[in-house]
N, C-alpha and C positions, 0 to 999 in steps of 0.2 A: 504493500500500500504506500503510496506517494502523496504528499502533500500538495494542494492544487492552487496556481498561482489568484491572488487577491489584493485586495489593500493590503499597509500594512500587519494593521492592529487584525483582521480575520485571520492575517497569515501566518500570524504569529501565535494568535489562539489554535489552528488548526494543528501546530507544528507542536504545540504544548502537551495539546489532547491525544496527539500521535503518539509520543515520546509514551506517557502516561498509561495508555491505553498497551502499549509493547509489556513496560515493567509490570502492569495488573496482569497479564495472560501467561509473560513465559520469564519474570523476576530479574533478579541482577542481572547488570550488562555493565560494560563499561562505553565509554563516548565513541570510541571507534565503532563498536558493537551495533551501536544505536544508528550507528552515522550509513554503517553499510547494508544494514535488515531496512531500515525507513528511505533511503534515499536523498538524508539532507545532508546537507553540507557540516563540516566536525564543527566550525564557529555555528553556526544555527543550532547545531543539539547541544553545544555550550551555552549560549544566549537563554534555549529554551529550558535545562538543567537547570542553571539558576536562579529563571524567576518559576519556577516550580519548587526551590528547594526552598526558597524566599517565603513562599504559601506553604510549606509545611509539607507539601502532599509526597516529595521525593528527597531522600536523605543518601549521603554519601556514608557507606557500610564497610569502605575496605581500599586497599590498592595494591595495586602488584607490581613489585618491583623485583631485584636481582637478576634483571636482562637488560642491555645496549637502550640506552633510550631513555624516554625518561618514565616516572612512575606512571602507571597506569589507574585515575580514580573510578573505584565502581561505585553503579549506584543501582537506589532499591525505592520504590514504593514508598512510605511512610504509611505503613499497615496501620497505625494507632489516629491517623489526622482524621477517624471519625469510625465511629463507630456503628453496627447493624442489631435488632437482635428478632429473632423468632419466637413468637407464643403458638401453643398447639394447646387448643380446650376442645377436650373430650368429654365425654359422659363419665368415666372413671377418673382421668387424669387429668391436671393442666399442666405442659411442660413448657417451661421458656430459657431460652437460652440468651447470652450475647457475644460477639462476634466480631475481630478485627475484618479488617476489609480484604483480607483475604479469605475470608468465610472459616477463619479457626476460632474454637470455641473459645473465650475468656472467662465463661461463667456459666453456669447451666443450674438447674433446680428444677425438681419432679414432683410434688404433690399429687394427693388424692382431691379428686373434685368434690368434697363435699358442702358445696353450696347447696343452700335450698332455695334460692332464686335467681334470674336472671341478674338483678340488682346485687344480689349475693357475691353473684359469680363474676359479674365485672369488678367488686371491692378489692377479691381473692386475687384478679390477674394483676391489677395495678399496685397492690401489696406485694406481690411474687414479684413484679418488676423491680423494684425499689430494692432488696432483699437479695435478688442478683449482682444488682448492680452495687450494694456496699460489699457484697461478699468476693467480688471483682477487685475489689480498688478504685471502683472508677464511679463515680455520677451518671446517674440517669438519663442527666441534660445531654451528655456528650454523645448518645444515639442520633445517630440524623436521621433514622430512618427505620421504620418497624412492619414485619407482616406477620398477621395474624390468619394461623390455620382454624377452621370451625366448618364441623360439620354442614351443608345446607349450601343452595345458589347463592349469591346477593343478586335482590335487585336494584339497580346500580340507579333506576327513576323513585322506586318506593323510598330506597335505602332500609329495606328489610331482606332476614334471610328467609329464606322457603325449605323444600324439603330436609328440614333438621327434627324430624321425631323424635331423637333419640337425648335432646335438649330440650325439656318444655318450659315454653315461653320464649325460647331464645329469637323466636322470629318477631315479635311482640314491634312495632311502630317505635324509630327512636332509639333504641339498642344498643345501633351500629355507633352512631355518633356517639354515645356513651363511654363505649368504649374504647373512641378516640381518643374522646377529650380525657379519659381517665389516667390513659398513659402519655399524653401531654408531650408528643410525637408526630410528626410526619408519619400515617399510618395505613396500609390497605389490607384489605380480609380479604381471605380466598378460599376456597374448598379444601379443604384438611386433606383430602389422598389425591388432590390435581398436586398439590405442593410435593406427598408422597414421592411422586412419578418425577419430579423434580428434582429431589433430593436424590430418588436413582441415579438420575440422569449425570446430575453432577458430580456423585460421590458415591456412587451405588453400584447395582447390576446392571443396570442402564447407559455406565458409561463409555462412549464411543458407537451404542447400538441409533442408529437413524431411527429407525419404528418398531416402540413395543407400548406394551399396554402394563400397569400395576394395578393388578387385582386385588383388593383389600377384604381381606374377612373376618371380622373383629365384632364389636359393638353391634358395628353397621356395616353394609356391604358395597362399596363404591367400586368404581374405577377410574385410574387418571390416564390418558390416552397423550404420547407421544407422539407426533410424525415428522419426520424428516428433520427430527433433532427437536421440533419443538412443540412444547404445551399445545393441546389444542381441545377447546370447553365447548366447542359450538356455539349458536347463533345466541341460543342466550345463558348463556352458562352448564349449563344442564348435560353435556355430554358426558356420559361415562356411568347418569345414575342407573346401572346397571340392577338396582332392588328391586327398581319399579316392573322388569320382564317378567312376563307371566311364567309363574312357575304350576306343572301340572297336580301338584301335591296338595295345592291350595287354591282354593276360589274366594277369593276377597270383593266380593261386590261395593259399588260406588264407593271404591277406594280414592281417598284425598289426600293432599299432600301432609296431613298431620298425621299418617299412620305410616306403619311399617308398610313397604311394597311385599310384592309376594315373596318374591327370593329373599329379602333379606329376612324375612320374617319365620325359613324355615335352615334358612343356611347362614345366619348369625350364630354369634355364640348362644342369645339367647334361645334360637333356635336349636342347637346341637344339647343342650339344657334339658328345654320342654321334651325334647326328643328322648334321653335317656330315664328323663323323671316318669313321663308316661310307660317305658318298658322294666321299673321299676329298680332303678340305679338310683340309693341318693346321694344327689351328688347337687353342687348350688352353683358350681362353675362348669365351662367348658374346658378350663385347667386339669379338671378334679377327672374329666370323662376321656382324654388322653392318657392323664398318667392312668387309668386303670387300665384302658386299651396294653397300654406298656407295659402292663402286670400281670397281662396273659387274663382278666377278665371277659369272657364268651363275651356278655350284651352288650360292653363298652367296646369292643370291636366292634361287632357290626354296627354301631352308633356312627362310629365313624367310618366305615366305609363307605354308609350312607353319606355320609356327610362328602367323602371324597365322590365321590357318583356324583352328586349335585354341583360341587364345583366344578369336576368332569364337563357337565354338561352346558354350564355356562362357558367355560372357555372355549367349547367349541360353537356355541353361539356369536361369541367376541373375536375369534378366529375366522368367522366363515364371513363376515363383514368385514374387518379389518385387517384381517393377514399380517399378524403384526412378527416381528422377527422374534420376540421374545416375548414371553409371557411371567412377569414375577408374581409372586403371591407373598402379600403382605398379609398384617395383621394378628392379632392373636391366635387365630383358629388357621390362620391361610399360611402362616409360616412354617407349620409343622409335614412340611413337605415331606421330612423322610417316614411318614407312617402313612400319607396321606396319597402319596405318589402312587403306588398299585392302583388304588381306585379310581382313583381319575384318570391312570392313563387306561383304565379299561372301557371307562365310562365311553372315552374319548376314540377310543377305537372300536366300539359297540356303533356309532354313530354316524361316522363317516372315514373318507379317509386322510381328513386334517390331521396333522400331526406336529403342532406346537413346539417351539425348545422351551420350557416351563423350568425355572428355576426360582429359588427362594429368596425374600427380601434380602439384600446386603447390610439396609441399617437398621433392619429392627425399628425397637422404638422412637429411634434418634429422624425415622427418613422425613416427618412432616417438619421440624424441626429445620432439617438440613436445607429440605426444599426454600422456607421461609426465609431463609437466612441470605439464598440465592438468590432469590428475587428480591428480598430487599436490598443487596449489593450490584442489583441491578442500574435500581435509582439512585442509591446514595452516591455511588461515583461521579454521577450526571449532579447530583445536589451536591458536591463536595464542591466539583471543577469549577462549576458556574460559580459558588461565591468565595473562592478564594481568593485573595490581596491581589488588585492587580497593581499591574507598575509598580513591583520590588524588585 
């Protein structure tokens, strides 16, 4: 990529953002380095070095000497000149993290969601923020920039969320801004497993894959859909809510957005639950109906085989539309690929003859988290550039 001729001052910005945009993607270089990958001249990525290092955003980390010549200065990013962080609120958990600008953890904290309100539950995130962020080292204020994973669409005119069951009230008029204003941040909310797919993407099983899809089955049943590298929600956010396919197990008549879809309803954990408790297992989690599977228990097998059958038969629903190169399976219930793998690929081979590469989340708990953290380093670099010092 070249720098494209201008006035001076655009020329000069472009050649800054150039510089900047090289040490964010592939880290230290030194001037010559910079001079021969960009295309500009060594006095121009000197010029632009130093009113970048002037704003804070690029720091000199090193140099190299003991060869003909003279020292060689390298230089690096300024990881700390602003800060990102991730929340993820779930129905059990809220995790939040925060995040140099290279997307590495500084601080992290996992609680149980025991909120009993939507009002509850926003006091709990912007207390967790605060609580990170002493436990860091570092001030609150100095995040430039925050995404928040949560079950549900937004609608971006309402400013409410919609299909989130599995949070009541959380779509309630009003909400959203709440929980801007509470964590007193540049802030946007997204779907909790489009982020998932994200956090693959970047840091996951996902990385370097152009098209695949993250199957999530947990709580709730989603999916985040990649193509050609990137995120893709559809026309109004909605792509991916893969609960709402009719599942033939169940008939849900004038089923609405405030209830479980079919699938989710029988291939959630709460689903794999009701499942075992009806064939007389007691058991309170879909935790509890695994490990007995692993304990050589009869009806807690077939519980789950069942269970691997029905996600069988979604993926190759989601396969026969999208043809994705990969298929992950996230979640609580969807992670446990190595018990669950026989059924579904038999499921999947009962069916047709799609044949998936299915492999298991890479980040666990951490992937909505991860996701959050990438998109908000999406925008904070764009809000970091724009208002640093000019003319130093």
């Amino acid at each position: 990529m070249r720098a494209q001729v201008g006035n001076p001052q655009l020329l000069r910005t472009m050649n800054e953002r150039l510089l900047l945009d090289h040490l964010w993607e592939h880290g230290e270089a030194s001037r010559g380095e910079l001079a021969k990958v960009t295309g500009l001249s060594k006095p121009t990525v000197s010029s632009a070095l130093a009113s970048l290092e002037a704003a804070g955003l690029v720091r000199l980390v090193g140099a190299l000497s003991g060869r003909p010549g003279p020292t060689t200065a390298i230089y690096d990013m300024n990881t700390r000149a602003g800060l990102v962080a991730g929340v993820d609120i779930g129905r059990d958990w809220i995790r939040l993290a925060i995040a140099d600008l290279r997307g590495e953890f500084i601080g992290r904290h996992d609680v149980r969601n025991s909120a009993r309100s939507s009002a509850d539950l926003v006091r709990r995130v912007q207390g967790l923020a605060h609580q990170v962020a002493r436990d860091a080292g570092v001030n609150w204020s100095a995040v430039s920039y925050a995404v928040i994973g949560s079950p549900g669409v937004l609608d971006p005119v309402t400013g409410t969320l919609g299909f989130a069951p599995n949070l009541p009230g959380w779509g309630r008029p009003g909400l959203v801004d709440q929980l801007r204003a509470a964590l007193q941040v540049e802030s946007a909310i997204e779907n909790d497993i489009n982020l998932a797919a994200v956090g693959e993407l970047a840091r996951g099983a996902g990385q370097g894959v152009r098209n695949f899809v993250l199957v999530s089955i947990g709580t709730g049943v989603g999916m985040g859909i990649v193509i050609n590298g990137a995120l893709y929600v559809g026309g109004r956010g909605a792509a991916g809510e893969v609960s709402y396919l009719p599942a033939a197990e169940l008939s849900v008549p004038a089923l609405d957005a405030r209830q479980r879809g079919p699938t989710e309803a029988i291939a959630s954990a709460g689903g794999v639950v009701k499942a075992a408790q009806e064939a007389g297992l007691p058991v309170r989690s879909a935790r509890e109906v695994f490990a007995a599977a692993a304990d050589g228990d009869a009806l807690a097998q077939a519980i789950v085989i069942a269970e691997g059958r029905r996600i069988g038969a979604l993926i190759t629903a989601v396969t026969a539309i999208l043809d994705p190169d990969l298929v992950v399976l996230g979640g609580g219930v969807g992670r446990n690929l190595d018990v669950l793998s026989d059924a579904i690929s038999g499921r999947i081979a009962e069916l047709g003859p799609l044949r998936p590469d299915i492999v298991a989340s890479a980040l666990g708990d951490s992937g909505v988290l991860q996701g959050a953290v990438a998109r908000a380093l999406e925008v904070a670099r764009d809000l970091l550039f724009d208002r640093r010092p000019r003319g130093a």
